[in-house]
C-alpha positions in Angstrom: 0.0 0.0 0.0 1.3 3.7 -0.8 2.5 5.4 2.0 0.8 8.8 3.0 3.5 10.6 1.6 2.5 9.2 -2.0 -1.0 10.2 -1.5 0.4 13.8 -0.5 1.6 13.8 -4.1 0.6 16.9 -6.3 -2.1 15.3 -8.9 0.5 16.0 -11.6 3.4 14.3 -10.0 1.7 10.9 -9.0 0.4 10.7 -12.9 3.9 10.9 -13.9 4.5 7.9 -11.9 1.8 5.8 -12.7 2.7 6.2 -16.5 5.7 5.3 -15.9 4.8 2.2 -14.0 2.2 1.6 -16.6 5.2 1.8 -19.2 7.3 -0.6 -17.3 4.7 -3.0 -16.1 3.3 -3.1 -19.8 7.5 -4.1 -20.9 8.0 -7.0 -18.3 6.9 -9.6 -16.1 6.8 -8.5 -12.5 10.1 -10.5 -11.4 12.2 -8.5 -14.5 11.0 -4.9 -13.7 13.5 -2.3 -13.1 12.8 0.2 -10.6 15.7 2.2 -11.8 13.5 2.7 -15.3 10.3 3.7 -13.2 12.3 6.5 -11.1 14.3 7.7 -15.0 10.7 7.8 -16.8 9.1 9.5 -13.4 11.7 11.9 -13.2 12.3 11.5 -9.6 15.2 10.4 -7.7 15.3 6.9 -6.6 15.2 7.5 -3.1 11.6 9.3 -3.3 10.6 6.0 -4.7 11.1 4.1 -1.6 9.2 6.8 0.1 6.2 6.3 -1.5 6.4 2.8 -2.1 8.0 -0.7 0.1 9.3 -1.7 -3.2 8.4 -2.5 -6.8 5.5 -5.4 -5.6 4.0 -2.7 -3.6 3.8 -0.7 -6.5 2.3 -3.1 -8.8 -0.5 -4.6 -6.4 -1.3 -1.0 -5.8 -1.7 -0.1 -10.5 -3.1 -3.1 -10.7 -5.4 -2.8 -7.4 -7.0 0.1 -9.2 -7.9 -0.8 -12.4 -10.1 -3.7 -10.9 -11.8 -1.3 -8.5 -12.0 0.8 -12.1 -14.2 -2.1 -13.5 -15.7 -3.3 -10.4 -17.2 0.1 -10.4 -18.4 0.1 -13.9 -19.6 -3.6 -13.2 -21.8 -2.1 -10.6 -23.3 1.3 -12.8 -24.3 -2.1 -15.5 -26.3 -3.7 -13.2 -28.0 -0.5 -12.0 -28.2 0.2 -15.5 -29.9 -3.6 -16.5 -32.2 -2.7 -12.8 -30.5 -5.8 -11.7 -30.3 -8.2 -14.5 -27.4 -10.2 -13.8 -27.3 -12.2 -16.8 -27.5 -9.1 -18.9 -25.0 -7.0 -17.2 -22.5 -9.7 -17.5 -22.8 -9.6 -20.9 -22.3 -6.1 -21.3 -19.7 -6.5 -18.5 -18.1 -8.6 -20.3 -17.7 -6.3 -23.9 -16.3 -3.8 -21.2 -13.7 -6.1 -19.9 -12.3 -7.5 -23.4 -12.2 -3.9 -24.1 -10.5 -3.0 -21.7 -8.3 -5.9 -20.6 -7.6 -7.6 -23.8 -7.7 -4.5 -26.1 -7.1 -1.6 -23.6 -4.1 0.5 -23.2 -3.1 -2.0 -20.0 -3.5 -5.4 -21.9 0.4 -6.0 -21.6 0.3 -5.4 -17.8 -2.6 -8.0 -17.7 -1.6 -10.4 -20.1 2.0 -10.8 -18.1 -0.3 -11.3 -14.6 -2.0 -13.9 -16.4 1.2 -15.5 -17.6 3.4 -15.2 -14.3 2.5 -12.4 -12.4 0.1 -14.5 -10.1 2.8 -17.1 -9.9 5.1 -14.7 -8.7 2.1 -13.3 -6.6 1.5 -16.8 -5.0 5.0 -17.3 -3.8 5.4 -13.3 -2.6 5.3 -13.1 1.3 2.6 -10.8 0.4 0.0 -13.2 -0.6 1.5 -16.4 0.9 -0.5 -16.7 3.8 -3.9 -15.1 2.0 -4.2 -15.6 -1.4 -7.9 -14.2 -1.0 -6.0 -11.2 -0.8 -4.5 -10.7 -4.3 -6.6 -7.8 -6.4 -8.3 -10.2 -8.1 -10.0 -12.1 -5.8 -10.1 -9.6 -3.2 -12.1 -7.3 -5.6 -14.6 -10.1 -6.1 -14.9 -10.9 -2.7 -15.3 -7.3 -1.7 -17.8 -6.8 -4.4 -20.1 -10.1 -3.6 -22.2 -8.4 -0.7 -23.1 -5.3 -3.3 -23.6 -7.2 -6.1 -26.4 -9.8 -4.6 -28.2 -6.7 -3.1 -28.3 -5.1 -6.2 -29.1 -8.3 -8.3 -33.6 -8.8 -9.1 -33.9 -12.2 -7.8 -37.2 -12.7 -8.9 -36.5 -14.7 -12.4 -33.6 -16.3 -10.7 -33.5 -20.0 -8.9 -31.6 -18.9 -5.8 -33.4 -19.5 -2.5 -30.7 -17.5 0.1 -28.0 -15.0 0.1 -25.4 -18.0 -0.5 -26.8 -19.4 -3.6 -26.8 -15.8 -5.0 -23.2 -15.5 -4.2 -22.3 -18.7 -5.5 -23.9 -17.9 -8.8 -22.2 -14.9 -8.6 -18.6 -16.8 -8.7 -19.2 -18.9 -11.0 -20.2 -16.2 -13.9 -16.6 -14.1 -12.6 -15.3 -17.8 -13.2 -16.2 -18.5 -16.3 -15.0 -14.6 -17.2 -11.6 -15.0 -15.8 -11.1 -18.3 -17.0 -11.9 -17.2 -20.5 -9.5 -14.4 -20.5 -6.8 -15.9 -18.9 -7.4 -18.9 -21.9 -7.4 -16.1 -24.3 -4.0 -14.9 -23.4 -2.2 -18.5 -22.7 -3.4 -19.5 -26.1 -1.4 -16.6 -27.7 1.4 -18.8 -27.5 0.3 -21.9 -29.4 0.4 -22.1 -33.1 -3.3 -21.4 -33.3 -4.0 -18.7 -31.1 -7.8 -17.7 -29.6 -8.9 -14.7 -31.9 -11.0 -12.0 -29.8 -14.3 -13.6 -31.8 -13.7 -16.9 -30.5 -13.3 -15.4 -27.0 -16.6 -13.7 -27.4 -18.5 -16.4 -28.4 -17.0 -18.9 -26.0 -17.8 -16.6 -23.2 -21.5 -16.3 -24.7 -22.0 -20.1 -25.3 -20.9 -20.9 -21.5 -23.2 -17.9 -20.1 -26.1 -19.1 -21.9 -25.4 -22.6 -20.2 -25.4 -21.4 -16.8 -28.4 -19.3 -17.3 -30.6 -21.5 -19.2 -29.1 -25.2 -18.7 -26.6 -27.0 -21.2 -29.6 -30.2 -21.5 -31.5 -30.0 -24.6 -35.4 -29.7 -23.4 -38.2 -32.4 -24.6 -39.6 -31.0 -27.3 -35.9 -30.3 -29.0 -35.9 -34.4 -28.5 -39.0 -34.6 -30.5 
C-alpha cells in the first residue's frame, strides 16, 4: 500500500508515476522490472521512490489494485443500468472487460499477470499466507455483498443469500477463465482470436443461465 507521503503527491506528479509504471509493467513480467526505469521515466530520484512505495510489488499490487476497482465500479453502474439483470449485465460487462483488458491500453500489464505475475504473486510473502487477498480475488470478494443486493432475484433460482453469491462466482469464473485462456493461447500455433473469445464466453453464459440439457420438445 502507498504510504501517506504518495497520496500527499501533487495530482501531476503521481500521474507521472503511474505512466511510468504503466510503461514498465506493460515491458516486463513483475520478477524483470527495473525500478531504476520507473524513477528515470518518473523523473524522480530513486530514493523518493522508496518513500512512497515498500518496493516494486508494492507498487504493482497498488496499479493493478485500481484498475479492478475501475471495472468493479463500472460492473456495478451495468447492473443498476440492466435494474439488476445479472445475466444481462454480464454480458455487457463482459464487452467492457475484453475492451479493456484484452484491447485496452493495459493489456500488456494484464496479459503478463496472467502468464506469471500471479505465480510470482502466489509465492510473494505478500499473498503467501492469503491468497484471498490478491486484487483479483479480493475485488470479487469485496464486491459479492453489493452485487447480490443489487441483483432482481425474482427470475432467478436462488433461494438464500449463499446461492446468489455462489452464482455470482461462477459467472466471474467463467469470465476469468476465458480471459486468462485467451491470453495462454497466444502462445500456441493457433492462437484464440478475440471472436472466439466472445463467443466462448457467450455459449458458457447461456449454459449457466438457461441449462446445457436439450429440453423435450428439442428431443422430438
Amino acid at each position: 500500500m502507498p504510504t501517506a507521503t504518495f497520496f500527499n503527491l501533487n495530482e501531476a506528479k503521481k500521474k507521472r508515476l503511474m505512466l511510468a509504471a504503466q510503461h514498465e509493467f506493460s515491458r516486463a513480467p513483475l520478477a524483470e522490472v527495473s525500478v531504476s526505469a520507473i524513477v528515470a521515466d518518473a523523473q524522480i530520484p530513486r530514493g523518493s521512490f522508496y518513500q512512497y512505495f515498500e518496493d516494486k510489488e508494492d507498487l504493482y499490487f497498488y496499479y493493478i489494485g485500481t484498475l479492478v476497482t475501475d471495472m468493479e465500479h463500472h460492473l456495478l453502474e451495468l447492473i443498476h443500468e440492466t435494474h439488476g439483470d445479472l445475466f444481462s449485465s454480464m454480458k455487457r460487462f463482459f464487452e467492457y472487460a475484453v475492451a479493456e483488458v484484452v484491447e485496452g491500453p493495459n493489456a500488456d500489464i494484464f496479459k503478463n499477470d496472467v502468464a506469471t505475475n500471479f505465480q510470482h504473486a502466489q509465492n510473494s510473502p505478500r499473498f503467501s499466507k492469503n491468497k484471498a487477498s490478491y486484487p483479483f480475488f479480493k475485488t470479487m470478494r469485496d464486491i459479492e455483498d453489493q452485487v447480490s443486493t443489487s441483483v432482481d432475484r425474482s427470475k432467478l433460482r436462488v433461494n438464500s443469500d449463499t446461492e446468489l453469491k455462489a452464482l455470482q462466482r461462477l459467472v466471474f469464473m467463467i469470465l476469468v477463465h476465458s480471459i486468462g485462456h485467451y491470453f495462454h493461447s497466444q502462445k500456441e500455433d493457433s492462437p484464440e482470436t478475440i471472436a472466439d473469445l466472445k463467443t466462448g464466453f457467450a455459449i458458457n453464459l447461456d449454459w449457466i443461465a438457461n441449462g446445457a440439457l436439450r429440453r423435450e420438445k428439442e428431443l422430438g
